[in-house]
C-alpha positions in Angstrom: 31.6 -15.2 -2.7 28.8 -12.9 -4.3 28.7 -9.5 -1.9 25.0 -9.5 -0.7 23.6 -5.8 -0.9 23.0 -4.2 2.4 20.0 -2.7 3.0 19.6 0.5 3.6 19.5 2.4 7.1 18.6 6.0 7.1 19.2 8.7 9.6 16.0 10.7 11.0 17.6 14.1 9.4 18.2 12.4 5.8 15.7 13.3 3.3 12.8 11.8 1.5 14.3 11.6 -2.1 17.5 10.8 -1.0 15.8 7.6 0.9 13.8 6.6 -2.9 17.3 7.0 -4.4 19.3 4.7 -1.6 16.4 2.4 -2.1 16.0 1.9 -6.1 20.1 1.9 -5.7 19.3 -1.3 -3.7 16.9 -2.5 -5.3 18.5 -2.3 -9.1 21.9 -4.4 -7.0 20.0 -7.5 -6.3 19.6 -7.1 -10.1 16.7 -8.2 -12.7 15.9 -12.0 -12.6 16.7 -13.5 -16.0 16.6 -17.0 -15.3 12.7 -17.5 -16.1 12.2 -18.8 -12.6 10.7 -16.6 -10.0 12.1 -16.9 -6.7 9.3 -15.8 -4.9 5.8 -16.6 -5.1 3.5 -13.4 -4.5 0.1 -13.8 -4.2 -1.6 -10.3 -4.6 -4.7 -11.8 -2.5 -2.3 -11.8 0.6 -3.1 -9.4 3.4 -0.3 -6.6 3.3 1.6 -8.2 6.9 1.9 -11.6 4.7 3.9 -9.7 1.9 5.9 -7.4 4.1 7.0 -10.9 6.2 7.8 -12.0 2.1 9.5 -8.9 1.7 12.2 -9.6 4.8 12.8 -12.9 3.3 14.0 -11.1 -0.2 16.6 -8.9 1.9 17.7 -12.4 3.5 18.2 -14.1 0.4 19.3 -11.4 -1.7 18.1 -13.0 -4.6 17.2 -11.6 -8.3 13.9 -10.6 -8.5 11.2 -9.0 -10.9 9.1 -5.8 -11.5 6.4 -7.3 -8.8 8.9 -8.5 -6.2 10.3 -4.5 -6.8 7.2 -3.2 -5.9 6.4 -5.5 -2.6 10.3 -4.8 -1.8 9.5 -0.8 -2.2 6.8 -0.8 -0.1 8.7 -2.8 2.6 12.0 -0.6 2.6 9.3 3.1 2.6 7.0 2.1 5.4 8.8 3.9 7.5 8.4 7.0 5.2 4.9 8.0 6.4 5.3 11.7 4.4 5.5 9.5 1.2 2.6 7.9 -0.4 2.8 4.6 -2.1 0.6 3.2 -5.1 0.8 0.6 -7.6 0.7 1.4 -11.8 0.9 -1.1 -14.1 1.4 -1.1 -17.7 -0.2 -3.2 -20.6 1.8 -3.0 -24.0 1.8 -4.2 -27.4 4.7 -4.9 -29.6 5.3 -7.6 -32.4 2.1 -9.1 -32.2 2.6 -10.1 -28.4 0.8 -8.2 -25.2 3.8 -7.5 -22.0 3.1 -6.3 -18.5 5.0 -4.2 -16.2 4.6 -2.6 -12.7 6.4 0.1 -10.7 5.8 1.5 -7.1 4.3 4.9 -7.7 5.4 7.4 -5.1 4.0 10.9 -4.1 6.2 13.2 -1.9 5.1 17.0 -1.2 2.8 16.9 -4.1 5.4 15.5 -6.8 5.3 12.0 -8.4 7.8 9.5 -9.5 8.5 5.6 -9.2 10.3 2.9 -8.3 10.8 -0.7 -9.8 12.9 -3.2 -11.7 13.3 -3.7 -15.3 15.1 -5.2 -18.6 14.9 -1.5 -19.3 17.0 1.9 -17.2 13.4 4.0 -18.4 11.3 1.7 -17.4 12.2 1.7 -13.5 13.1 4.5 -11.1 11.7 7.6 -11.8 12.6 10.9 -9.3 10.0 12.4 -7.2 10.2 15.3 -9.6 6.6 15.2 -12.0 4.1 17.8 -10.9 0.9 15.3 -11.7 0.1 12.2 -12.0 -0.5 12.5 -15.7 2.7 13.6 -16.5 4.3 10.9 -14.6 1.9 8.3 -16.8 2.7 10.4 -20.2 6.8 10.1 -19.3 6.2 6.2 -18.6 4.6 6.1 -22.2 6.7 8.1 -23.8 9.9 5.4 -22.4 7.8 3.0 -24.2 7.5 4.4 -27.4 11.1 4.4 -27.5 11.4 0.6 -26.9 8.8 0.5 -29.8 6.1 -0.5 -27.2 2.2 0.7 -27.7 0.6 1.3 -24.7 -3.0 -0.3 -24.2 -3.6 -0.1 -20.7 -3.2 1.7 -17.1 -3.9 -0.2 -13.7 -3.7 2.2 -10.8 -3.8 1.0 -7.3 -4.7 3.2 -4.0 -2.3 4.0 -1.4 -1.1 1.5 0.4 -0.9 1.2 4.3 2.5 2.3 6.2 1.4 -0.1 9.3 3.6 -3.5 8.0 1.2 -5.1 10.6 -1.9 -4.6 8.6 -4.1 -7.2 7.2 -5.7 -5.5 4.7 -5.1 -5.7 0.9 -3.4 -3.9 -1.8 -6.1 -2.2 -4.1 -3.8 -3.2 -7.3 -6.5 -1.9 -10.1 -8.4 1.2 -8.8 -8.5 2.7 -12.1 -8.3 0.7 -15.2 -8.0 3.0 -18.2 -7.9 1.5 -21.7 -6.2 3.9 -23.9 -8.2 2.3 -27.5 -11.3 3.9 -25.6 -9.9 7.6 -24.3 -9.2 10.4 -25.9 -5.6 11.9 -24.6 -7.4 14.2 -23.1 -10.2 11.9 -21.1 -7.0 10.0 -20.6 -5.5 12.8 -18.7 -9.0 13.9 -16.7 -8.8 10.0 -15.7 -5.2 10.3 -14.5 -5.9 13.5 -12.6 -9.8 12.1 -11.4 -7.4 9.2 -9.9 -4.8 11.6 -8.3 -7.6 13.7 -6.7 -9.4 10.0 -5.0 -6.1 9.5 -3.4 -5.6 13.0 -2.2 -9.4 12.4 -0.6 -8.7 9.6 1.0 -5.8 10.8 2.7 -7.7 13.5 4.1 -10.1 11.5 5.5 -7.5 8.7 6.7 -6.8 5.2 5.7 -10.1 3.9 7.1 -10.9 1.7 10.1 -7.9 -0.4 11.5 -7.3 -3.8 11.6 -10.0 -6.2 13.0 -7.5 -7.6 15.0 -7.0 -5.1 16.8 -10.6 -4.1 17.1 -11.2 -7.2 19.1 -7.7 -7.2 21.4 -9.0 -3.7 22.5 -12.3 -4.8 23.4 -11.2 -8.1 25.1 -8.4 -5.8 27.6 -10.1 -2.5 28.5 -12.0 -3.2 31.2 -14.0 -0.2 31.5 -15.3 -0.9 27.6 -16.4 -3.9 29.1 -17.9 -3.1 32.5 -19.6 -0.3 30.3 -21.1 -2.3 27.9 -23.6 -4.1 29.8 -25.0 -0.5 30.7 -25.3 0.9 27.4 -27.5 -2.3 26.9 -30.4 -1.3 29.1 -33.7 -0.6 27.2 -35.1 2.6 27.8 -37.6 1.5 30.2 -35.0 1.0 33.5 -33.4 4.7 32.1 -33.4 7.4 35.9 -33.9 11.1 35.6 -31.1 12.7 35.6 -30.0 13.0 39.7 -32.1 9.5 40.2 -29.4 6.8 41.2 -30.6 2.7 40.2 -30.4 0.8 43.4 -27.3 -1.5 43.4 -29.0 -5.3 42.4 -26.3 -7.8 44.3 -28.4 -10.5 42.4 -27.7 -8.9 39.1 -23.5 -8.7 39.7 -22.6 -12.0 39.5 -24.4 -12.3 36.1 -22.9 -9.6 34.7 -19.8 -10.4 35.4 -20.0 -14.3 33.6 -21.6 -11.8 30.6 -17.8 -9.9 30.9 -15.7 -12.9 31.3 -17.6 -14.8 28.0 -17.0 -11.4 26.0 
Protein backbone atom coordinates (compact mmCIF):
# COMPACT_ATOMS: atom_id res chain seq x y z
CA UNK A 1 0.00 0.00 0.00
CA UNK A 2 0.98 3.77 -0.75
CA UNK A 3 1.56 5.40 3.02
CA UNK A 4 -1.00 8.34 3.06
CA UNK A 5 0.67 11.54 4.57
CA UNK A 6 -0.65 12.56 7.96
CA UNK A 7 -1.61 15.81 8.40
CA UNK A 8 -0.19 17.80 10.61
CA UNK A 9 -1.25 18.56 14.44
CA UNK A 10 0.49 21.28 16.22
CA UNK A 11 0.99 21.90 19.82
CA UNK A 12 -0.28 25.47 21.23
CA UNK A 13 3.63 26.26 22.29
CA UNK A 14 5.06 25.28 18.71
CA UNK A 15 5.88 28.14 16.63
CA UNK A 16 4.61 29.84 13.58
CA UNK A 17 7.45 28.98 11.04
CA UNK A 18 7.94 25.72 12.25
CA UNK A 19 3.94 25.15 11.48
CA UNK A 20 4.66 26.74 7.41
CA UNK A 21 7.53 24.23 7.47
CA UNK A 22 5.38 20.95 8.83
CA UNK A 23 2.84 22.20 6.35
CA UNK A 24 4.79 22.71 2.92
CA UNK A 25 6.61 19.32 4.28
CA UNK A 26 2.96 17.92 3.82
CA UNK A 27 2.05 19.46 1.19
CA UNK A 28 5.26 18.68 -1.18
CA UNK A 29 4.43 14.45 0.22
CA UNK A 30 1.12 14.24 -1.56
CA UNK A 31 3.52 15.21 -4.39
CA UNK A 32 3.07 17.34 -7.81
CA UNK A 33 0.18 15.91 -10.06
CA UNK A 34 1.81 14.85 -13.42
CA UNK A 35 -0.85 12.95 -14.81
CA UNK A 36 -2.65 15.95 -16.82
CA UNK A 37 -5.75 15.21 -14.89
CA UNK A 38 -6.78 17.32 -12.08
CA UNK A 39 -8.34 15.66 -9.28
CA UNK A 40 -10.14 18.34 -8.03
CA UNK A 41 -12.25 20.85 -9.51
CA UNK A 42 -11.77 24.39 -7.84
CA UNK A 43 -13.91 26.97 -8.68
CA UNK A 44 -12.35 30.37 -7.51
CA UNK A 45 -16.05 31.85 -7.55
CA UNK A 46 -16.79 29.44 -4.52
CA UNK A 47 -17.50 31.13 -1.16
CA UNK A 48 -14.25 30.33 1.10
CA UNK A 49 -16.50 27.53 3.49
CA UNK A 50 -17.10 25.59 0.00
CA UNK A 51 -13.22 25.40 -0.64
CA UNK A 52 -12.17 24.67 2.90
CA UNK A 53 -15.07 21.62 2.80
CA UNK A 54 -12.83 20.82 -0.80
CA UNK A 55 -9.87 21.16 1.15
CA UNK A 56 -10.80 18.21 3.95
CA UNK A 57 -11.59 16.08 1.01
CA UNK A 58 -7.82 16.49 -0.39
CA UNK A 59 -6.43 15.27 3.16
CA UNK A 60 -8.93 12.27 2.73
CA UNK A 61 -7.88 11.34 -0.54
CA UNK A 62 -4.43 12.17 -0.32
CA UNK A 63 -4.22 12.59 -3.84
CA UNK A 64 -1.55 14.52 -6.15
CA UNK A 65 -2.41 17.87 -6.64
CA UNK A 66 -1.26 21.25 -8.31
CA UNK A 67 -0.06 24.81 -7.49
CA UNK A 68 -3.93 25.94 -7.00
CA UNK A 69 -5.02 22.80 -4.99
CA UNK A 70 -1.53 23.94 -2.82
CA UNK A 71 -2.84 27.09 -2.18
CA UNK A 72 -6.64 26.15 -1.16
CA UNK A 73 -4.79 23.24 0.93
CA UNK A 74 -2.49 26.10 2.66
CA UNK A 75 -5.12 28.09 3.63
CA UNK A 76 -6.99 25.09 5.10
CA UNK A 77 -4.05 23.54 7.18
CA UNK A 78 -3.19 27.86 8.58
CA UNK A 79 -6.63 28.88 9.62
CA UNK A 80 -5.87 28.13 12.70
CA UNK A 81 -2.72 30.46 12.57
CA UNK A 82 -4.63 33.79 13.19
CA UNK A 83 -0.90 35.73 13.78
CA UNK A 84 -0.26 34.71 10.13
CA UNK A 85 -1.68 36.46 7.21
CA UNK A 86 -2.54 34.61 4.10
CA UNK A 87 -2.72 36.00 0.31
CA UNK A 88 -2.59 34.71 -3.03
CA UNK A 89 0.41 35.72 -5.93
CA UNK A 90 0.37 34.50 -9.07
CA UNK A 91 2.82 34.48 -11.76
CA UNK A 92 2.46 35.03 -15.60
CA UNK A 93 5.70 33.83 -17.59
CA UNK A 94 7.09 33.60 -20.99
CA UNK A 95 9.36 31.08 -22.30
CA UNK A 96 9.79 29.44 -25.88
CA UNK A 97 7.18 31.27 -27.42
CA UNK A 98 4.48 29.80 -24.85
CA UNK A 99 2.80 31.96 -21.81
CA UNK A 100 2.77 29.49 -18.07
CA UNK A 101 0.96 30.30 -14.81
CA UNK A 102 1.72 29.64 -11.38
CA UNK A 103 0.37 30.43 -7.87
CA UNK A 104 1.72 30.17 -4.31
CA UNK A 105 0.08 31.02 -0.83
CA UNK A 106 1.82 34.21 0.28
CA UNK A 107 2.33 34.41 3.94
CA UNK A 108 3.16 37.32 6.38
CA UNK A 109 4.28 36.55 9.98
CA UNK A 110 5.66 39.39 12.32
CA UNK A 111 6.22 41.60 9.48
CA UNK A 112 8.31 38.99 7.21
CA UNK A 113 7.10 37.41 3.96
CA UNK A 114 7.49 34.12 2.34
CA UNK A 115 5.25 31.30 0.55
CA UNK A 116 3.97 28.23 0.21
CA UNK A 117 2.94 26.00 -2.83
CA UNK A 118 3.61 23.09 -5.19
CA UNK A 119 5.69 22.97 -8.18
CA UNK A 120 7.69 21.00 -11.10
CA UNK A 121 10.25 23.33 -9.71
CA UNK A 122 12.11 23.21 -5.51
CA UNK A 123 12.37 27.42 -6.26
CA UNK A 124 9.29 27.81 -7.32
CA UNK A 125 7.34 26.55 -4.05
CA UNK A 126 8.04 27.12 -0.36
CA UNK A 127 9.72 30.11 0.50
CA UNK A 128 10.61 30.83 4.52
CA UNK A 129 8.99 33.55 6.38
CA UNK A 130 12.26 35.32 6.19
CA UNK A 131 11.87 38.52 3.31
CA UNK A 132 11.58 41.84 4.95
CA UNK A 133 8.95 43.26 2.03
CA UNK A 134 6.80 42.23 -0.12
CA UNK A 135 8.99 43.28 -3.03
CA UNK A 136 11.79 41.38 -2.17
CA UNK A 137 9.77 38.32 -1.75
CA UNK A 138 8.26 39.15 -5.58
CA UNK A 139 12.07 40.11 -6.83
CA UNK A 140 13.35 36.36 -5.21
CA UNK A 141 10.20 34.67 -7.07
CA UNK A 142 11.58 36.37 -10.39
CA UNK A 143 14.84 35.85 -9.92
CA UNK A 144 13.88 31.64 -9.51
CA UNK A 145 12.49 32.25 -12.83
CA UNK A 146 15.16 33.60 -14.56
CA UNK A 147 17.04 30.72 -13.69
CA UNK A 148 14.49 28.22 -15.36
CA UNK A 149 14.95 30.72 -18.35
CA UNK A 150 11.35 32.11 -17.61
CA UNK A 151 10.44 36.00 -18.32
CA UNK A 152 8.20 37.31 -16.02
CA UNK A 153 5.07 39.35 -17.51
CA UNK A 154 2.81 39.50 -14.88
CA UNK A 155 1.91 39.72 -10.93
CA UNK A 156 -1.76 38.83 -9.50
CA UNK A 157 -1.95 39.73 -5.83
CA UNK A 158 -4.89 38.75 -3.80
CA UNK A 159 -5.96 40.32 -0.26
CA UNK A 160 -5.86 38.44 2.88
CA UNK A 161 -7.93 35.83 3.19
CA UNK A 162 -10.36 35.02 6.12
CA UNK A 163 -9.19 32.58 9.14
CA UNK A 164 -13.17 31.81 9.89
CA UNK A 165 -13.32 28.27 7.53
CA UNK A 166 -17.11 29.09 7.98
CA UNK A 167 -17.09 32.12 5.90
CA UNK A 168 -18.94 32.67 2.79
CA UNK A 169 -17.14 35.29 1.40
CA UNK A 170 -14.68 35.11 -1.59
CA UNK A 171 -11.05 35.02 -2.19
CA UNK A 172 -9.94 38.44 -3.77
CA UNK A 173 -7.41 36.45 -6.18
CA UNK A 174 -6.25 39.64 -8.35
CA UNK A 175 -6.07 42.77 -6.04
CA UNK A 176 -3.17 44.12 -7.86
CA UNK A 177 -2.37 43.20 -11.33
CA UNK A 178 0.98 44.64 -12.32
CA UNK A 179 2.29 44.07 -15.86
CA UNK A 180 5.95 44.28 -15.76
CA UNK A 181 6.16 45.45 -20.00
CA UNK A 182 4.38 48.68 -18.50
CA UNK A 183 6.57 49.35 -14.95
CA UNK A 184 9.64 50.52 -14.47
CA UNK A 185 11.58 48.26 -11.63
CA UNK A 186 11.11 50.83 -9.67
CA UNK A 187 7.08 51.64 -10.10
CA UNK A 188 7.25 47.92 -9.92
CA UNK A 189 8.57 47.98 -6.47
CA UNK A 190 6.25 51.17 -5.27
CA UNK A 191 3.31 48.83 -6.58
CA UNK A 192 4.57 45.84 -4.53
CA UNK A 193 4.99 48.00 -1.40
CA UNK A 194 1.53 50.25 -2.28
CA UNK A 195 -0.01 46.54 -2.11
CA UNK A 196 1.78 45.51 1.19
CA UNK A 197 0.71 48.75 2.81
CA UNK A 198 -3.51 48.01 1.63
CA UNK A 199 -3.16 44.85 3.43
CA UNK A 200 -1.55 46.18 6.52
CA UNK A 201 -4.71 48.81 6.44
CA UNK A 202 -7.15 46.51 6.20
CA UNK A 203 -5.91 44.56 9.01
CA UNK A 204 -6.09 47.44 11.18
CA UNK A 205 -9.44 48.18 10.48
CA UNK A 206 -10.53 44.32 10.55
CA UNK A 207 -11.80 41.94 7.93
CA UNK A 208 -15.02 43.79 7.40
CA UNK A 209 -18.62 42.82 8.28
CA UNK A 210 -19.32 39.10 8.99
CA UNK A 211 -21.13 36.72 7.34
CA UNK A 212 -24.81 37.46 6.33
CA UNK A 213 -25.63 34.32 7.77
CA UNK A 214 -24.96 35.11 10.68
CA UNK A 215 -26.30 38.59 10.57
CA UNK A 216 -29.81 37.14 10.23
CA UNK A 217 -29.45 33.92 12.96
CA UNK A 218 -28.56 36.87 15.40
CA UNK A 219 -31.45 38.91 14.64
CA UNK A 220 -33.99 35.91 14.43
CA UNK A 221 -32.71 34.63 18.40
CA UNK A 222 -32.12 37.72 20.48
CA UNK A 223 -35.12 38.58 21.71
CA UNK A 224 -34.46 41.87 23.14
CA UNK A 225 -33.16 43.03 19.38
CA UNK A 226 -36.49 42.07 18.54
CA UNK A 227 -38.76 43.39 21.19
CA UNK A 228 -36.58 46.59 20.68
CA UNK A 229 -37.06 46.97 17.25
CA UNK A 230 -40.56 47.84 17.10
CA UNK A 231 -39.66 50.86 19.41
CA UNK A 232 -36.89 52.25 17.49
CA UNK A 233 -39.60 52.44 14.76
CA UNK A 234 -41.88 55.08 16.29
CA UNK A 235 -41.87 58.41 14.35
CA UNK A 236 -40.94 61.28 16.24
CA UNK A 237 -44.34 62.48 16.80
CA UNK A 238 -45.36 59.59 19.78
CA UNK A 239 -41.49 60.49 21.19
CA UNK A 240 -42.10 61.50 25.72
CA UNK A 241 -39.89 64.02 27.43
CA UNK A 242 -37.55 62.55 29.10
CA UNK A 243 -39.32 61.33 32.77
CA UNK A 244 -42.80 61.09 30.58
CA UNK A 245 -43.80 57.27 30.55
CA UNK A 246 -46.24 56.15 27.15
CA UNK A 247 -49.24 54.50 28.64
CA UNK A 248 -49.19 50.67 28.18
CA UNK A 249 -51.74 50.08 24.82
CA UNK A 250 -53.08 46.32 25.57
CA UNK A 251 -54.62 46.72 21.97
CA UNK A 252 -51.28 47.49 20.46
CA UNK A 253 -49.43 43.97 22.18
CA UNK A 254 -50.89 41.52 20.39
CA UNK A 255 -49.82 43.21 17.14
CA UNK A 256 -46.56 43.69 17.93
CA UNK A 257 -46.04 40.58 18.84
CA UNK A 258 -47.42 38.78 15.19
CA UNK A 259 -44.85 41.84 13.83
CA UNK A 260 -41.96 39.72 16.13
CA UNK A 261 -42.96 36.26 15.29
CA UNK A 262 -43.08 37.24 11.21
CA UNK A 263 -39.42 38.79 11.70
Amino acid sequence: QIPIPSVPVFQPSTPIPERLEAVQRYIRELQYNHTGTQFFEIKKSRPLTGLMDLAKEMTKEALPIKCLEAVILGIYLTNNMTTLDRFPISFKTHFSGNYFRHIVLGVNFGGRYGALGISRREELMYKAPVFRTLSELIFDFEEAYRRCWHTLKKVKLGHCVSHDPHSVEQIEWKRSILDLDKLTREDFRKELERHARDMRLKIGKGTGPPSPTKDRKKDVSSPQRGQASPHRRNSRGDRRPSGEKKPADSKAMPDLNGYQIRV
